[in-house]
C-alpha positions as CSV (number, residue, x, y, z in Angstrom):
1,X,-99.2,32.8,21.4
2,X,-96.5,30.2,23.2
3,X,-94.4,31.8,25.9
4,X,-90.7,31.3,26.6
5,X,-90.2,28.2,28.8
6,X,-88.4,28.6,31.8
7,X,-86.5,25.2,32.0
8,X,-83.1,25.2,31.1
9,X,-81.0,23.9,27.9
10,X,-77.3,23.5,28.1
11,X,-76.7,21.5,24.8
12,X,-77.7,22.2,21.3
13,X,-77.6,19.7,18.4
14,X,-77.4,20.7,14.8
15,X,-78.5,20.2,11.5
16,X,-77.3,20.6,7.4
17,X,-80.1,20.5,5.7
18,X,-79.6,21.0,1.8
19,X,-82.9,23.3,0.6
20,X,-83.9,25.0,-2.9
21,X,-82.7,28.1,-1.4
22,X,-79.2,26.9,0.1
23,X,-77.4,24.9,2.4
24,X,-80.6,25.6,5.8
25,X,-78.8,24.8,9.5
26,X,-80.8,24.2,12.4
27,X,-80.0,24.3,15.9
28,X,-82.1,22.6,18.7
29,X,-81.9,22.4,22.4
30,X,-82.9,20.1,24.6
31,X,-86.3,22.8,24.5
32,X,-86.5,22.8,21.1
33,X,-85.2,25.1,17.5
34,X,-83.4,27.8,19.3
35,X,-81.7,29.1,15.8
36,X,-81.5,28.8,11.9
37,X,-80.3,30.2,9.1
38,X,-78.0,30.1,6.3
39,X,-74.5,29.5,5.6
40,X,-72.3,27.5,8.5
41,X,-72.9,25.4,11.5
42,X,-70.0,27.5,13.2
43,X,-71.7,31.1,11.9
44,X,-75.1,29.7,14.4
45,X,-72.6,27.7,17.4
46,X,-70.9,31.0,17.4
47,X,-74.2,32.6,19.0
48,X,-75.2,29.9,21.5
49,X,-73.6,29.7,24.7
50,X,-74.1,25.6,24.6
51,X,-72.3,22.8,24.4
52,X,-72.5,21.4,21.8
53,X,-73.9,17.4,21.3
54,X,-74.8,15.1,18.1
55,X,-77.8,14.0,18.6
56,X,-80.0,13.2,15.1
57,X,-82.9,12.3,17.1
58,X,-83.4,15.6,18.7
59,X,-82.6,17.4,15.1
60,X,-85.0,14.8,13.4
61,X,-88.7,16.3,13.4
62,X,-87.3,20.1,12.5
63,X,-85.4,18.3,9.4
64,X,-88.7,16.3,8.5
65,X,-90.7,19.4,8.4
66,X,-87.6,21.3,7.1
67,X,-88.1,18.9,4.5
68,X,-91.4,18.4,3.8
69,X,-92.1,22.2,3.9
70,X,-89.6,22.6,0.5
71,X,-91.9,19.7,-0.7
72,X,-94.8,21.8,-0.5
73,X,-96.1,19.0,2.0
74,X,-96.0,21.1,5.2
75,X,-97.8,24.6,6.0
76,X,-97.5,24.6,9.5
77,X,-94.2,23.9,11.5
78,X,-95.2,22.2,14.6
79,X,-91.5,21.6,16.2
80,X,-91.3,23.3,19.5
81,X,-89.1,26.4,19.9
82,X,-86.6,27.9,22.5
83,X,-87.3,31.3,22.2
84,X,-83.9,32.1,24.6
85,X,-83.0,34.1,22.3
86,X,-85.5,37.0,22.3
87,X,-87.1,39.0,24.9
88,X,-89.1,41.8,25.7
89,X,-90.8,43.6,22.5
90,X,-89.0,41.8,20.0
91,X,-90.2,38.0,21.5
92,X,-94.0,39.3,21.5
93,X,-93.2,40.1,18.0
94,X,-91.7,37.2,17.1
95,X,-94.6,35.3,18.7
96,X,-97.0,37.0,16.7
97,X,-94.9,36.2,13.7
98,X,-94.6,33.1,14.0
99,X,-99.2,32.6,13.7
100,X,-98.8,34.4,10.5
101,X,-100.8,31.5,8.2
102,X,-98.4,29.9,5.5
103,X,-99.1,31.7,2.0
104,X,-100.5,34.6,4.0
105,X,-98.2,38.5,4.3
106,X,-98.3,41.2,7.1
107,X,-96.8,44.6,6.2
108,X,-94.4,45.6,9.1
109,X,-96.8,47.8,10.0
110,X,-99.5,45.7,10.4
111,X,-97.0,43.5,12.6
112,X,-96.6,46.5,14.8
113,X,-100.0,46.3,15.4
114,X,-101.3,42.7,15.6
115,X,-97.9,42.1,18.3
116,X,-99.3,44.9,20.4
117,X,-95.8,45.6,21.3
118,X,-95.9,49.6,20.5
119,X,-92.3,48.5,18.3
120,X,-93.3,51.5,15.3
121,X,-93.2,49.3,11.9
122,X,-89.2,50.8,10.9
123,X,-88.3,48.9,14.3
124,X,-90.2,46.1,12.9
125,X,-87.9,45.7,9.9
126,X,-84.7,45.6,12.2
127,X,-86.6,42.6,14.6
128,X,-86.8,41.1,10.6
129,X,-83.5,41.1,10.2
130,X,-82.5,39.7,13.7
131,X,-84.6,36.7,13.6
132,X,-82.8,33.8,14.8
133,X,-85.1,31.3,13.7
134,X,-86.1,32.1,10.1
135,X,-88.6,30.1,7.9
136,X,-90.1,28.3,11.0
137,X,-90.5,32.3,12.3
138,X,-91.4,33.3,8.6
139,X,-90.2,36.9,9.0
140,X,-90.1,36.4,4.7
141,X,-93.9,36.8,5.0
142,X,-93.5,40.4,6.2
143,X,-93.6,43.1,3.1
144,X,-93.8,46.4,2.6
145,X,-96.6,48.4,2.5
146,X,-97.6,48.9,-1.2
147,X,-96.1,47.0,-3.6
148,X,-92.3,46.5,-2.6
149,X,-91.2,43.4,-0.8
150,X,-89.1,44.8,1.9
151,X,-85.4,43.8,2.8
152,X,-84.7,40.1,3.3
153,X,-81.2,39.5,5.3
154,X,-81.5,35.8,4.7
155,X,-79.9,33.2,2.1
156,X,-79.4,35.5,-1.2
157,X,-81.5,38.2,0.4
158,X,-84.7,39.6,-1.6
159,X,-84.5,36.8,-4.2
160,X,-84.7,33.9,-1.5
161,X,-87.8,36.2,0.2
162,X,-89.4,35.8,-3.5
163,X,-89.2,32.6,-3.9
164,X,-89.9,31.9,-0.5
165,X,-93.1,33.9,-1.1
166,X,-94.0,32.2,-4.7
167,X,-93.4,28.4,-3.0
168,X,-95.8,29.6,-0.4
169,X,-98.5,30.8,-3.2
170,X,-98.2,34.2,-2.0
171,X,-96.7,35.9,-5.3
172,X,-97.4,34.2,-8.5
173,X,-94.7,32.3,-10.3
174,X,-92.7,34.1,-12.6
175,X,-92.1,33.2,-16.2
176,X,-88.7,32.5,-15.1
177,X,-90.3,29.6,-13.0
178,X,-92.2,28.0,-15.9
């Protein structure tokens, strides 16, 4: 498990990258991914306290492996993070999250347990949908226990967590897919 660096960012760079799931931003420090998501550039600027620089080689490898992830080419991100954005219980569960093997699940309560963070596996979900840094912190990768998915807060919700899931080789394609 990485811990949070100490040195200090004070510009962020960002990223459009078009994906099978929708438009993907990515925002990086001088550190490294400090946020991503889906929707706008300004939805992501609006929770980073940085100014704000263009600079396409510092967005360049997370957009490679962006990239070559949706190409089925990449199962492990390697593109450092700036975990700034988490602290306390929900960073050592992010961390732990973030070793969960592509094509692999965790229920949120087994989370609770491998992060050793004593968060009980309801708090769990609510980390889930906090995540700043989805896909690269595959918080889709988290199910319920038993047979349901869970909640997915990102893109077009449950249906992006599926197909997320099915690229991965986790669930089994659908007919629909065929």
């Amino acid at each position: 498990m990485t811990t949070p660096t100490t040195a200090a960012a004070t510009t962020v760079s960002f990223a459009e990258v078009p994906t099978p799931v929708g438009m993907f931003v990515l925002a990086v420090t001088e550190i490294g991914l400090v946020a991503s998501g889906w929707g706008s550039r300004a939805g992501l600027a609006g929770r980073l306290d940085l100014g704000e620089v263009h600079d396409a080689d510092r967005t360049a490898c997370a957009v490679a492996e962006l990239n070559a992830y949706f190409a089925g080419e990449l199962k492990t991100f390697t593109t450092p993070i700036d975990w700034r954005l988490m602290s306390g219980s929900r960073l050592r569960v992010l961390q732990t999250l973030h070793e969960v093997p592509y094509g692999k699940a965790v229920t949120y309560g087994e989370l609770a347990g491998l992060s050793g963070s004593g968060v009980p596996a309801r708090g769990i979900g609510s980390i889930m949908g906090s995540n700043p840094i989805p896909i690269v912190v595959p918080c889709h990768r988290v199910i319920a226990a038993g047979s349901g998915l869970g909640g997915f807060s990102g893109g077009e919700g449950v249906e992006t967590k599926r197909w997320l899931l099915t690229h991965e080789g986790y669930l089994p394609p659908t007919l629909l897919d065929l």
